[in-house]
N, C-alpha and C positions, 0 to 999 in steps of 0.2 A: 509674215502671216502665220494665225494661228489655228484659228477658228474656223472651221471649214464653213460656217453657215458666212463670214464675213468672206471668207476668201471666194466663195461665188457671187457674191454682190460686187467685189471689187475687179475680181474679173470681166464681170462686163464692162467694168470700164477700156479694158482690153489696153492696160500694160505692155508695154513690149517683155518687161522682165517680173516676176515675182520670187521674190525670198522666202524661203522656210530655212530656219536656222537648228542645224542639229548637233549642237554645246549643250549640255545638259548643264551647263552651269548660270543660266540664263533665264527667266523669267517666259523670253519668247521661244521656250525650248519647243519645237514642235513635233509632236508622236501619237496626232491624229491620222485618222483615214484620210487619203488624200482627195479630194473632189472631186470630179470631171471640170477640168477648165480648156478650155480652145486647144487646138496643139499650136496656137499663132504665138500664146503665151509662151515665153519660155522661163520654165521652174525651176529658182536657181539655188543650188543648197548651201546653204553655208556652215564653213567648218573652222576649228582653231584647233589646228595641231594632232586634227585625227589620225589614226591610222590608215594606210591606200586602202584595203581591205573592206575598212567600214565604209570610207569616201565609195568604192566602187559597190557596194553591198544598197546604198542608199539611192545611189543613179539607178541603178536597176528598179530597187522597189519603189522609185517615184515617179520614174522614166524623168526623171532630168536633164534639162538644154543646159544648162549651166552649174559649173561650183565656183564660189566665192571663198577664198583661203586668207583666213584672218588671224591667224596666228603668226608664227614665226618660221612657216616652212621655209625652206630654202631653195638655191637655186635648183639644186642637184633632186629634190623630189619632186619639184614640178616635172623635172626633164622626165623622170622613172612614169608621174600620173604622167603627162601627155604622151610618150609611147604606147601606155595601156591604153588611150582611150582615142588613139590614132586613126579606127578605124570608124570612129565614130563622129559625132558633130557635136560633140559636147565643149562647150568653151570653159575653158580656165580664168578666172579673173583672181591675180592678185589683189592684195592691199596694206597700203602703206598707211602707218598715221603719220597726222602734221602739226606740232603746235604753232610753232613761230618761224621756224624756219625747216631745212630738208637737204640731205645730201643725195641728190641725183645721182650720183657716182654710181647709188647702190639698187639702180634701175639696169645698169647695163648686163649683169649675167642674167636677169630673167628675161631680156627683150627675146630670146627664140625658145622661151619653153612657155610661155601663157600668151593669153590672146587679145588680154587688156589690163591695164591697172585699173583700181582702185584708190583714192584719195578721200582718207576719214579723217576726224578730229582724234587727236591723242588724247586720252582724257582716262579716268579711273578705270574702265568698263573698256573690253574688248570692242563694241560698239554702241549705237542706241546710247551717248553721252547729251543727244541735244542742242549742238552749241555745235558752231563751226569753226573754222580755223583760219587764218590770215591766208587768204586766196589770193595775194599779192605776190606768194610764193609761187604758184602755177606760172604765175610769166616767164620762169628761166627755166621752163620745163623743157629741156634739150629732146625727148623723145619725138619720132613720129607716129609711136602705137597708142591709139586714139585710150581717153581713160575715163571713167564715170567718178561725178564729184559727189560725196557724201559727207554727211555731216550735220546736224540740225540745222537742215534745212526745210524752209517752212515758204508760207507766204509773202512774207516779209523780204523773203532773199531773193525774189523775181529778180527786182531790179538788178540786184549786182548779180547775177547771175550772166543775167542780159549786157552787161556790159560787158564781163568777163569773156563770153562770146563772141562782143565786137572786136575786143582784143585781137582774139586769134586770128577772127575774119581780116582785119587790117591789115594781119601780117600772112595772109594766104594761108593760115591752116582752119578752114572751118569746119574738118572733121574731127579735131583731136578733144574736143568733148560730147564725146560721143552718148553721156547719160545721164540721169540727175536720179541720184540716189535717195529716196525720201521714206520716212520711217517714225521718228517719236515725235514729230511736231503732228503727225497725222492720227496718234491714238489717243483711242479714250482708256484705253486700259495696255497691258504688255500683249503687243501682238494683234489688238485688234481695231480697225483701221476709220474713221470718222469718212464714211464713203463720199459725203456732200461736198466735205473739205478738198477730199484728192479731187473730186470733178472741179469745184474751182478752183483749183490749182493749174490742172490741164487746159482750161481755156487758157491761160495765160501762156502756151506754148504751138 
């Protein structure tokens, strides 16, 4: 989100989560006034490869529920952000991209320093590529900590989304996707959101 006059139309949709991304290398860089939205929302910021300083500098001036870390942090500064922010109820979301395939391996040091994955398409573009990635991949997902699936994902991806989910129900984990991360299939411009399109989206869930 960019636009504060969209970001309160789209808040009454009442999201569980919304994105403001603060990469300045990015299109949907955001460094408007933040709105009044619900506090039921939670405001999630996204960063690649920030500083702790700016990350903790941006929760403050946003009052943020959530950071989404899209660069190439490591395990070892999530462990440093999640003790700073220990005191607090801010969640940490990793992410990983995926083309065709993924080594899980490289899930297991961050399982006790973030509070969820992330799963994007690997593509030119730190995100907002459009285009999803072989979700065939998610089936040997060894973790139990639940993860939000991103990607261009639009209308069209209902179905296999839906089925992706019977998957796991089958196999007893019907929490481990726990989100549906949605973004360029929903704008009209970088950042600002076709509100009619997300309500018919959200019937579908």
């Amino acid at each position: 989100m960019k636009h504060p006059e969209n970001i309160s139309e789209v808040a009454k949709l009442q999201p569980d989560y919304m994105g403001f991304i603060f990469y300045e290398k990015t299109p949907r860089y955001f460094e408007a006034k933040m709105p009044e939205i619900s506090s039921a929302i939670k405001k999630t910021g996204v960063f690649v490869d920030a500083e702790i300083n700016i990350i903790l500098d941006k929760i403050k001036k946003h009052d943020l529920s959530a950071i989404q870390l899209h660069g190439e942090e490591n395990a070892a500064f999530c462990a440093e952000l999640k003790n700073l922010l220990i005191e607090t109820e801010v969640e940490i979301i990793k992410v990983f991209s995926i083309k065709d395939d993924f080594d899980f391996e490289r899930l297991k040091e961050y399982e006790t320093v973030v509070d969820y994955f992330l799963f994007d398409t690997k593509g030119k573009n730190k995100g907002g590529n459009g285009i999803t990635f072989n979700w065939e991949v998610l089936k040997d997902y060894p973790s139990k900590k639940p993860f939000f699936l991103s990607g261009g994902i639009g209308a069209e991806e209902v179905e296999a989304i839906q089925k992706l989910q019977a998957y796991f129900e089958e196999n007893g984990e019907e929490n481990l996707l726990y989100a549906i991360d949605v973004n360029s299939k929903f704008e009209e411009e970088a950042g600002f959101k076709n509100v009619e399109k997300l309500k018919e989206f959200r019937k579908q869930f």
